[in-house]
C-alpha positions, 0 to 999 in steps of 0.5 A, a space after each residue: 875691330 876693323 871693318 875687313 876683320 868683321 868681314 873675315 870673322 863673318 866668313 869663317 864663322 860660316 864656314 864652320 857650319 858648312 852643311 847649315 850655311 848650305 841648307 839656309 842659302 838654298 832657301 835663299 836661293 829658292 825664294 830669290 829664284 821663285 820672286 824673280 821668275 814671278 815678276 819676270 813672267 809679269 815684265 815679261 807679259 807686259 812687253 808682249 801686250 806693248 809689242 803687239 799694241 805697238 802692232 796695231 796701231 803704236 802707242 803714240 798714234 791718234 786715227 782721226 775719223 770724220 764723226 758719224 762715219 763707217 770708221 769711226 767710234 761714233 758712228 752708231 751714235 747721235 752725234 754729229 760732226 757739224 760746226 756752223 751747220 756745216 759738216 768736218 770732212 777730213 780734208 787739207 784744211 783739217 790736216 793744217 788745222 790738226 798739224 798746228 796743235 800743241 804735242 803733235 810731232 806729224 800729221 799725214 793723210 791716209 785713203 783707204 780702199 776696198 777693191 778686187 785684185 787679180 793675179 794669175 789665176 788667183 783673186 783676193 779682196 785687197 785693202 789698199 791704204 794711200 799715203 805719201 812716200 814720208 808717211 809710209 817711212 812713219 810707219 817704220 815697216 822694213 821692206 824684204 824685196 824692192 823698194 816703196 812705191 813710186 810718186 809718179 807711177 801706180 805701184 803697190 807695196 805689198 803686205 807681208 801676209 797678203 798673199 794669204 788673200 790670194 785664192 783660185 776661185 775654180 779649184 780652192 787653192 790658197 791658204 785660207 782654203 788648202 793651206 797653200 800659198 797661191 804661187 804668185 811673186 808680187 815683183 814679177 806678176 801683174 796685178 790687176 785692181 777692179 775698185 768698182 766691185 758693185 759694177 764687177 759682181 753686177 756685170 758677172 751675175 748679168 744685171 743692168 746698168 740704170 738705163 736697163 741695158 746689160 751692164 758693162 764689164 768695169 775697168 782693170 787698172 794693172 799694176 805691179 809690186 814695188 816691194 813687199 814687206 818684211 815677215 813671215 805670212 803668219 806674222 798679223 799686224 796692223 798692215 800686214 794683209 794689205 797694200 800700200 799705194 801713193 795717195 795721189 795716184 790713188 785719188 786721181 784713179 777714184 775719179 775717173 772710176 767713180 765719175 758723178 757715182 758715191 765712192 764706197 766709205 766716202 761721205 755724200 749729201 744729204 741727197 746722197 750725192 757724191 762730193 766733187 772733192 774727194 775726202 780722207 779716210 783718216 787722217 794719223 796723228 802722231 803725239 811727241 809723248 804718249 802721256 800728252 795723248 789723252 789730252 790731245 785726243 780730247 782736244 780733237 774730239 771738241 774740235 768736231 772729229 772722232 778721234 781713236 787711238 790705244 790709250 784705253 786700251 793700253 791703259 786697260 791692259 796696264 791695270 790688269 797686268 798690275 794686278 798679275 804683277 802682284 800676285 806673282 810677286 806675292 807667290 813668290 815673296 812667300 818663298 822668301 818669307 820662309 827662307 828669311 825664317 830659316 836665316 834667322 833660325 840659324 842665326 839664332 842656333 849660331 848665337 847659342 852654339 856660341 855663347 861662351 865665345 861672345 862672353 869671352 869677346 864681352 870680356 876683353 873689352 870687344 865693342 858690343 856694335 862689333 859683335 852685333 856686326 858680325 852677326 848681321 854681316 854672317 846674316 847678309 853674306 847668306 842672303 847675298 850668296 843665296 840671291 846670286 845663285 838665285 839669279 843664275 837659277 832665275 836666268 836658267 829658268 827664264 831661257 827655259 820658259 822662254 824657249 818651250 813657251 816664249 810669247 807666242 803660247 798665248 797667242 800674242 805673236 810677240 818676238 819678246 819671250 815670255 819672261 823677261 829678267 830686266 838689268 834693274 830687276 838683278 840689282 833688286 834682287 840681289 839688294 833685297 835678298 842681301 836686305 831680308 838677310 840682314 833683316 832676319 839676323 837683327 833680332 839675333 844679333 841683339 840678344 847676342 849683345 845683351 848677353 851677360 859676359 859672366 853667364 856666357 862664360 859660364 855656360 856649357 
């Protein structure tokens, strides 16, 4: 018997049985559908969680920190940055040291500082991060308005949620306070930058300077917006409340503003001196491949520095969505469990309905493999049919979660909706529903072949 007549006998032999064949498939459907959705809400986790580590910092990014400093991981510790006695600051040295490294694709500075920022009448605490223009583009931050801020003259690229910063300190304005946005526009307003606030709160609250005299009002460095980042005021991310600014310019302005004074989160002596050098806050490394960052950044903390990046955490949240994944796979594949019992019920009635004409096949000479075949081909067309329309109903489910809830239910803030139906995930699905199919039809189909041509004929 030819392949495409086992075919056609299978479909008509369904087709027969029209009611059963549509209570079975539903089965199918529903178990395909309830697997699917399942894993699908897992993918669809996972992508959320990877978006918003990628927020906060990238998958690939090592922040090297002077060890024992504010920043650093160690800094409650005992340990000690020192080679040779000397201490590691983060400095031009340790940025060639680190960019020679196996696996690492960039290395750039960055300083980042607190300071006051006025504009118009309202004021804001305005964390400022200094990079050069080629660092900034590693980020990969669009710009909304403007354009990045200039090498040659002091100018700020504002985050996209700074201006929730910004509040009237008289009368309470601003978004944290009333839930107004101040009514700045960082293109056009002149921004000006107190990066001494101890000098600013000294001289408001009328202290004295060290020489008992009233202390004098510390300079205000204007400035102007050069661009401002894309999103929406409420969209967080790593860099979104701050600014950026040319490294630089920025050094050059921490010099004459902290002449012979310790510059707030810069290392001092142990006499707690200033240094005549001005060092690195951090110092972002940038891996060619997340699977060499454990080794690199291991690499780096036996070199004297305290490196920090996402990989415990990543891998924290891996293992926590793995144990989801099963779960919800595992709700789902008892739906499929119960539809693979229907499947091999119905084989099974098919087979008794149809005993005398499988004696009657046996009789004239129909090769038992045939007759096996037509029932496993009966079996997989109905796991085949029931994990399609599963999958419609799957998709339709998942734009219906994704719509309703979408990731930002659990706070995540993600663009990616909640569940998420990946290209690999639909030829699974269909391969395996048409599998358990098959599977549930193979015990049948060989009591079908061990039938007594005779007794078949026989029966009524």
């Amino acid at each position: 018997m030819k392949f495409l007549d086992l075919l056609l006998m299978s479909a008509s032999s369904l087709w027969k049985r029209k009611v059963r064949t549509i209570l079975t498939i539903l089965g199918v459907v529903v178990g395909t559908a309830s697997i699917v959705v399942m894993i699908s809400l897992g993918l669809g986790l996972n992508r959320a969680t990877m978006e918003e580590i990628e927020k906060n910092g990238g998958l690939t990014t090592i922040n090297v920190y002077e060890k024992g400093s504010i920043y650093s991981e160690d800094y409650y510790s005992e340990e000690s940055g020192e080679e040779n006695g000397q201490t590691l600051h983060l400095n031009d040295e340790a940025v060639e040291s680190l960019s020679t490294l196996e696996h690492v694709k960039a290395v750039y500075p960055v300083i980042e500082m607190d300071c006051l920022a006025f504009c118009k009448s309202f004021q804001s605490y305005l964390s400022i991060r200094g990079m050069s223009q080629e660092a900034f583009a590693q980020l990969n931050k669009e710009l909304a308005d403007g354009q990045v801020f200039s090498d040659s003259e002091f100018d700020l690229v504002m985050g996209n949620a700074a201006i929730a910063g910004f509040y009237n300190e008289k009368t309470g304005d601003g978004y944290w306070y009333n839930g107004t946005a101040a009514d700045i526009d960082f293109m056009k307003d002149p921004i000006f930058l107190i990066f001494d606030q101890d000098a600013y709160y000294n001289y408001k609250w009328g202290g004295t300077d060290e020489n008992g005299q009233a202390a004098k009002k510390p300079k205000k460095y204007v400035t102007k917006g050069a661009g401002v980042l894309a999103g929406e005021m409420d969209d967080y991310s790593l860099y979104s409340d701050g600014a950026f600014c040319d490294i630089e310019l920025l050094k050059n302005i921490l010099k004459k503003e902290f002449k012979n004074k310790a510059i707030p989160g810069q290392p001092t002596t142990a006499s707690g001196k200033p240094y005549k050098e001005i060092f690195y806050t951090k110092i972002v490394v940038e891996v060619d491949n997340m699977n060499n960052l454990k080794e690199l950044q291991k690499t780096i903390r036996e070199m004297g520095f305290s490196p920090s990046s996402n990989q415990e955490w990543v891998e924290s949240q891996q293992k926590q969505l793995g144990y989801i994944q099963m779960v919800l796979g595992g709700i789902g594949a008892v739906s499929l469990l119960v539809a693979a019992i229907g499947i091999a019920n119905t084989m099974m009635m098919s087979i008794y309905e149809r005993t005398k004409e499988i004696g009657v096949m046996k009789v004239l000479g129909c090769d038992l493999r045939n007759i096996q075949g037509m029932f496993l081909f009966e079996a997989a067309y109905i796991g085949f049919i029931g994990g399609v329309v599963g999958l419609v109903l799957s998709f339709g489910i998942s734009a219906l979660i994704n719509f309703f809830l979408g990731s930002d239910a659990l706070g995540m803030g993600g663009s990616s909706g909640l569940s998420y139906i990946p290209f690999w995930l639909v030829l699974l699905a269909i391969g395996f529903s048409t599998l358990v199919g098959m599977l549930s039809g193979f015990f049948p189909s060989l009591r079908a072949m061990k039938l007594s041509p005779l007794a078949a004929i026989r029966n009524e």
